[in-house]
C-alpha atoms as an extended CHARMM CRD file, in Angstrom:
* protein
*
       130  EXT
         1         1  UNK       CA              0.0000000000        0.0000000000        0.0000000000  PROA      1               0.0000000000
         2         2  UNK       CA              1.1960000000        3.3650000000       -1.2640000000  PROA      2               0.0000000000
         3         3  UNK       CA              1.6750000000        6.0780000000        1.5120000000  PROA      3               0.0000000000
         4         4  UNK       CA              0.2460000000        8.5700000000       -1.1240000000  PROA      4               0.0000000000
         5         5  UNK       CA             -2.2250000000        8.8230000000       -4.1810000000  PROA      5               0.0000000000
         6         6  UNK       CA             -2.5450000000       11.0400000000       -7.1870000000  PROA      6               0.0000000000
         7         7  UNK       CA             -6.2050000000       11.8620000000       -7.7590000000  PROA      7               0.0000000000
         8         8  UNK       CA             -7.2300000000       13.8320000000      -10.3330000000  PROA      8               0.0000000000
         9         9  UNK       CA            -10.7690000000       15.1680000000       -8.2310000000  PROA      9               0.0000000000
        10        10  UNK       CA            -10.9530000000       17.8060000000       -6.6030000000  PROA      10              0.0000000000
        11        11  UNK       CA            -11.5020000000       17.5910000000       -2.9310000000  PROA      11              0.0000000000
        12        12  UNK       CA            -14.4930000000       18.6150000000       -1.6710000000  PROA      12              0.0000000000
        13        13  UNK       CA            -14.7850000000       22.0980000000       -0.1080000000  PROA      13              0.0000000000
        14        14  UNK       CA            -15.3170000000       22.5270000000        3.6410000000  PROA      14              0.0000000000
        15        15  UNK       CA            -15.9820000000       26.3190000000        3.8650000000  PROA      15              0.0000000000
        16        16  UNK       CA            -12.8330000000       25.9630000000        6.0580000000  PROA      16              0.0000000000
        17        17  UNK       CA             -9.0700000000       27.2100000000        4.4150000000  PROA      17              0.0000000000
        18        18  UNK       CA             -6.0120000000       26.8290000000        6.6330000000  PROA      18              0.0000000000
        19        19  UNK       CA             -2.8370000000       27.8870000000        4.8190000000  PROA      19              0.0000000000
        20        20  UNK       CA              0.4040000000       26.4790000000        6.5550000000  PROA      20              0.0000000000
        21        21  UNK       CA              3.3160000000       29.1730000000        5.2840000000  PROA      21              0.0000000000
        22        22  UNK       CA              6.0070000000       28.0180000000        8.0840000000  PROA      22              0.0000000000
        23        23  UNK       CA              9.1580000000       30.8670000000        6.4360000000  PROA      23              0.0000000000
        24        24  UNK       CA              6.9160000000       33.0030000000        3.5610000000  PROA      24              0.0000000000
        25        25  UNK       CA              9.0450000000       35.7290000000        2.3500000000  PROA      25              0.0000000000
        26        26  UNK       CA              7.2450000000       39.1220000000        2.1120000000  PROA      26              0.0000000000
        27        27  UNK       CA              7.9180000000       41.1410000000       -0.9060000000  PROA      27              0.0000000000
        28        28  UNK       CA              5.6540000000       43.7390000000       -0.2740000000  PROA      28              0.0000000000
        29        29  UNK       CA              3.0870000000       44.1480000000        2.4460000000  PROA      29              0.0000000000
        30        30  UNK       CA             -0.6950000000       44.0620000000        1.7450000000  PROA      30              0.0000000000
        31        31  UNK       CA             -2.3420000000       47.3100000000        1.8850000000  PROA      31              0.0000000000
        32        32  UNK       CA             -5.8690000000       48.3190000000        2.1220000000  PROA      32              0.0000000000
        33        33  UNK       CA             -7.7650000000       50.5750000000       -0.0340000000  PROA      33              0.0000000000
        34        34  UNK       CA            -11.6530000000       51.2760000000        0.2480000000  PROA      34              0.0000000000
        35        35  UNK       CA            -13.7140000000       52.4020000000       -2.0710000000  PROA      35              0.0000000000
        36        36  UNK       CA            -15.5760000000       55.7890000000       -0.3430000000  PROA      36              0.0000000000
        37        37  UNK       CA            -18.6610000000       57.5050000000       -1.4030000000  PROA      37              0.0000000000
        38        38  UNK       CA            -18.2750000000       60.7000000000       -3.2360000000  PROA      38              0.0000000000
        39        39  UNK       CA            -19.0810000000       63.4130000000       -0.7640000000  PROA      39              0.0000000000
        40        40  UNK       CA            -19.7310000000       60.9860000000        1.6730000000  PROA      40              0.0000000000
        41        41  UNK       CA            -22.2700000000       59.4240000000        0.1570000000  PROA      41              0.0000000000
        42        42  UNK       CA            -24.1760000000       63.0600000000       -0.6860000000  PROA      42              0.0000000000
        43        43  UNK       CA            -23.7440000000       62.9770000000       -4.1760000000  PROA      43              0.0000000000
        44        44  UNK       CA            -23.2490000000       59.6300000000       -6.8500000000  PROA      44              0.0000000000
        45        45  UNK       CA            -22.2060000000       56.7120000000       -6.0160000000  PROA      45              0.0000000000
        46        46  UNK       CA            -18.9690000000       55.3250000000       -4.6610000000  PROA      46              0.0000000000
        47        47  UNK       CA            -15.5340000000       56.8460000000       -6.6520000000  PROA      47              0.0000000000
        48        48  UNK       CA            -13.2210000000       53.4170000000       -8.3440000000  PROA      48              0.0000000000
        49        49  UNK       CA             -9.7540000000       52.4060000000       -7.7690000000  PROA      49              0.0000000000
        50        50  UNK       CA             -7.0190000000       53.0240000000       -9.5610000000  PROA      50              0.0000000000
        51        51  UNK       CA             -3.5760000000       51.0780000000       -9.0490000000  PROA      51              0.0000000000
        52        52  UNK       CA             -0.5550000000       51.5780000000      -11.1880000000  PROA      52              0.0000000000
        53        53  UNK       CA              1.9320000000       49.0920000000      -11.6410000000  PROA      53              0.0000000000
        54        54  UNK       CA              5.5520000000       49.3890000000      -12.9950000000  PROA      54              0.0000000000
        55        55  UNK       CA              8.1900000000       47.3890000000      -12.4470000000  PROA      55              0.0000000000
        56        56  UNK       CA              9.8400000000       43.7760000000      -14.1860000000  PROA      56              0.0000000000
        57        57  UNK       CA              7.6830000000       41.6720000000      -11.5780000000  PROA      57              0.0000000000
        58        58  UNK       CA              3.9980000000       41.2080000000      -11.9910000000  PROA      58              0.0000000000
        59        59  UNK       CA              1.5910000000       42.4430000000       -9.4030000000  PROA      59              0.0000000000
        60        60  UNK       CA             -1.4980000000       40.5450000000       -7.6920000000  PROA      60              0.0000000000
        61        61  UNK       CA             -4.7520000000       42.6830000000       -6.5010000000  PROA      61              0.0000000000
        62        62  UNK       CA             -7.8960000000       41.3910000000       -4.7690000000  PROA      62              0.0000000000
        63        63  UNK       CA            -10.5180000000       42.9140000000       -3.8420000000  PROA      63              0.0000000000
        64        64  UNK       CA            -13.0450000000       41.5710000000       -1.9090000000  PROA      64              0.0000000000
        65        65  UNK       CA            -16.2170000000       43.2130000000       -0.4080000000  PROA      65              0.0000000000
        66        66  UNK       CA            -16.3710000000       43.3650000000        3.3220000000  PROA      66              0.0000000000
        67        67  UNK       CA            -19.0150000000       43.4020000000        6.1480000000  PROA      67              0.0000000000
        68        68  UNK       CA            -22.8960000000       43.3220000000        4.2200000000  PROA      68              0.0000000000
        69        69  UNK       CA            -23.4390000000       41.4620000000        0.9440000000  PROA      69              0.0000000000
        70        70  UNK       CA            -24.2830000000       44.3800000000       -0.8000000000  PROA      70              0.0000000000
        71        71  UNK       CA            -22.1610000000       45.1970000000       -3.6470000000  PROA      71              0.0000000000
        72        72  UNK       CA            -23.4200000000       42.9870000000       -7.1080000000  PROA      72              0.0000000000
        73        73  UNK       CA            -19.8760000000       42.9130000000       -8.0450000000  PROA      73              0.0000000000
        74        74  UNK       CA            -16.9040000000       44.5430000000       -9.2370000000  PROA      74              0.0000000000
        75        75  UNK       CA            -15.7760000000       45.9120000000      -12.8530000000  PROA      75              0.0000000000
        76        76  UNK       CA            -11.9910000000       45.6400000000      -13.5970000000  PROA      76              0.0000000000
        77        77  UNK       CA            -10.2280000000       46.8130000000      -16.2970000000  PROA      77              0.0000000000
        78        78  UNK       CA             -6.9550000000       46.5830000000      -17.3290000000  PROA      78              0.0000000000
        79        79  UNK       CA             -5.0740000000       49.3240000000      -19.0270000000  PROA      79              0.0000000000
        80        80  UNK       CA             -8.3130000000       50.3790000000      -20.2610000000  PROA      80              0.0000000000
        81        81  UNK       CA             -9.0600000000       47.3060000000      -21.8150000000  PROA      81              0.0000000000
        82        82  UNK       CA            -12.8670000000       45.8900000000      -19.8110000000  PROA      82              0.0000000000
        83        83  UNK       CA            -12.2220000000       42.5520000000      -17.9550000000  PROA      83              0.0000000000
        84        84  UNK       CA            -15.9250000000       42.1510000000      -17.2330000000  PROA      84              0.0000000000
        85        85  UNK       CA            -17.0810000000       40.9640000000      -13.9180000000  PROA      85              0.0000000000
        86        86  UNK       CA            -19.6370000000       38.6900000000      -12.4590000000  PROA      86              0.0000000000
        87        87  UNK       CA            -22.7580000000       39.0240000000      -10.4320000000  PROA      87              0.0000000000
        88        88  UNK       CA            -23.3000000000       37.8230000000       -7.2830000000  PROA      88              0.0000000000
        89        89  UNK       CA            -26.8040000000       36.7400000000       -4.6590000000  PROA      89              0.0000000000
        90        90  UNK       CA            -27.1290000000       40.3480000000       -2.9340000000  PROA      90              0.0000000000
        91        91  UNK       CA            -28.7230000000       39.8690000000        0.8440000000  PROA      91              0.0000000000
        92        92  UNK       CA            -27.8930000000       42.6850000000        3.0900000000  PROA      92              0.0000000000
        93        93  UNK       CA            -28.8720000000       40.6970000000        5.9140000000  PROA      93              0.0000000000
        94        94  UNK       CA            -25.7500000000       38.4840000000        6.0430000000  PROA      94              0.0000000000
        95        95  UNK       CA            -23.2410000000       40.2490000000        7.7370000000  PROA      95              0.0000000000
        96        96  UNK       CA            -18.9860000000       38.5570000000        7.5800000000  PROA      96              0.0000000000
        97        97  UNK       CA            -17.7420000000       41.7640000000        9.5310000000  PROA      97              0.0000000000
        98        98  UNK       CA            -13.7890000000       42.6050000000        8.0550000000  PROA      98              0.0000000000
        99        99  UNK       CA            -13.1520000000       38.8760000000        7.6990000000  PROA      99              0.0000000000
       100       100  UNK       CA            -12.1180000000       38.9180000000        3.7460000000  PROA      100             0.0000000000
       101       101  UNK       CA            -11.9270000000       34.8830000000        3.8590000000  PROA      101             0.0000000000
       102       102  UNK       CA            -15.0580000000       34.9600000000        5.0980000000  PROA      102             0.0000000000
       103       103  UNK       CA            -16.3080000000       36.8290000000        3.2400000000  PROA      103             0.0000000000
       104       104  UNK       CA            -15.3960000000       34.8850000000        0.3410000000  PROA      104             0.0000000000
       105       105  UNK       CA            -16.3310000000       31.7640000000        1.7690000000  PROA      105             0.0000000000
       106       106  UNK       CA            -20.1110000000       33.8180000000        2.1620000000  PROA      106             0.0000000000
       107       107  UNK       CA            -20.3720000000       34.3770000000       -1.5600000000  PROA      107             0.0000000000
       108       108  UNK       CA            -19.4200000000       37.8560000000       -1.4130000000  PROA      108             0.0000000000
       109       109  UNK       CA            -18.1160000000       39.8420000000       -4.3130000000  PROA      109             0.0000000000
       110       110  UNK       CA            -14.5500000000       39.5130000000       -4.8200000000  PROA      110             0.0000000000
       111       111  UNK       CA            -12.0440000000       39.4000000000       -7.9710000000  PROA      111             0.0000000000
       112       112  UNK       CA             -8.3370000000       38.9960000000       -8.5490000000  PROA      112             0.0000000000
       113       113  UNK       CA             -5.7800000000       40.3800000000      -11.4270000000  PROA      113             0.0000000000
       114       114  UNK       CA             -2.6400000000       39.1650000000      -11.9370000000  PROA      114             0.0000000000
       115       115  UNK       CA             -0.9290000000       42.3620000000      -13.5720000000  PROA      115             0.0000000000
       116       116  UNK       CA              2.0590000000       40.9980000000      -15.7100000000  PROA      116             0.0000000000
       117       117  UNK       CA              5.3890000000       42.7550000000      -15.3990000000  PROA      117             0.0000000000
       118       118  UNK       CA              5.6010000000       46.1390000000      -16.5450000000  PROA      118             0.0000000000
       119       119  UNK       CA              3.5890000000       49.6240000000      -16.6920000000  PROA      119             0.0000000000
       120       120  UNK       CA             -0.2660000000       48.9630000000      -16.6060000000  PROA      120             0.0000000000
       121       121  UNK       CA             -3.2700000000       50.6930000000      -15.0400000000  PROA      121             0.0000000000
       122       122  UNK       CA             -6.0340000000       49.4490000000      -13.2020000000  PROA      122             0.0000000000
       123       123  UNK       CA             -9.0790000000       50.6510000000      -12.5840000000  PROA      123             0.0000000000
       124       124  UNK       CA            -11.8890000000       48.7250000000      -10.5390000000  PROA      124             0.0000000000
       125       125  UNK       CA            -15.3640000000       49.7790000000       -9.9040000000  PROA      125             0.0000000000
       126       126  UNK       CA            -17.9270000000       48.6030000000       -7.9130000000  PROA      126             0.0000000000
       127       127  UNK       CA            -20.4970000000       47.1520000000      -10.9200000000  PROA      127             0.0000000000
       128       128  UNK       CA            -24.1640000000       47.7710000000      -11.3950000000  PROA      128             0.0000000000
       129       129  UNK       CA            -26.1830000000       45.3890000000      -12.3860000000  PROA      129             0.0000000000
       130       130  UNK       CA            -27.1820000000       44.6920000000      -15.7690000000  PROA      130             0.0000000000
């Protein structure tokens, strides 16, 4: 009897994610940026995000809605170029407070870009739905 298998299924998921990272090696520290109402909320709706990258390494953003399932989802676009996005269940009564795995694990609205090396700009919104 083998100690070990290949399998090509995927195991099921358990809503539960432990990452064991015993030396990681931080290149740059994560950062948060919220997306705030214009005016506080007096006038429009919330202003996007813009992130420029430069550089010869490539560059990973998430973004990931926190405390109420409220936000349909999130437009990105890449130097200009629209990436789309993708709708999710809104319910304003479930509640994952500033836990972004959480969140995730919730069905909240979340998306991740891998930027490749280089100077790009990207802009993400917080979508309407269509």
């Amino acid at each position: 009897m083998r100690p070990w298998s290949w399998t090509s299924r995927t195991p099921p998921f358990t809503g539960h994610v432990k990452i064991d990272c015993r030396h990681p090696t931080l290149i740059k520290p994560w950062y948060i940026q919220t997306f705030r109402p214009r005016w506080f909320g007096m006038f429009g709706g919330p202003n996007s995000l813009t992130y420029q990258t430069k550089g010869p390494k490539a560059h990973q953003i998430s973004i990931v809605d926190i405390d109420k399932r409220d936000v349909p989802g999130f437009r990105l676009q890449l130097d200009g170029k629209d990436l789309g996005f993708q709708t999710v269940e809104l319910d304003d009564s479930i509640d994952c407070g500033i836990d972004e795995g959480r969140c995730m694990v919730l069905g909240f609205a979340s998306t991740k870009i891998i930027v490749p090396p280089g100077k790009h700009v990207v802009k993400a919104e917080i979508a309407d739905r269509e």
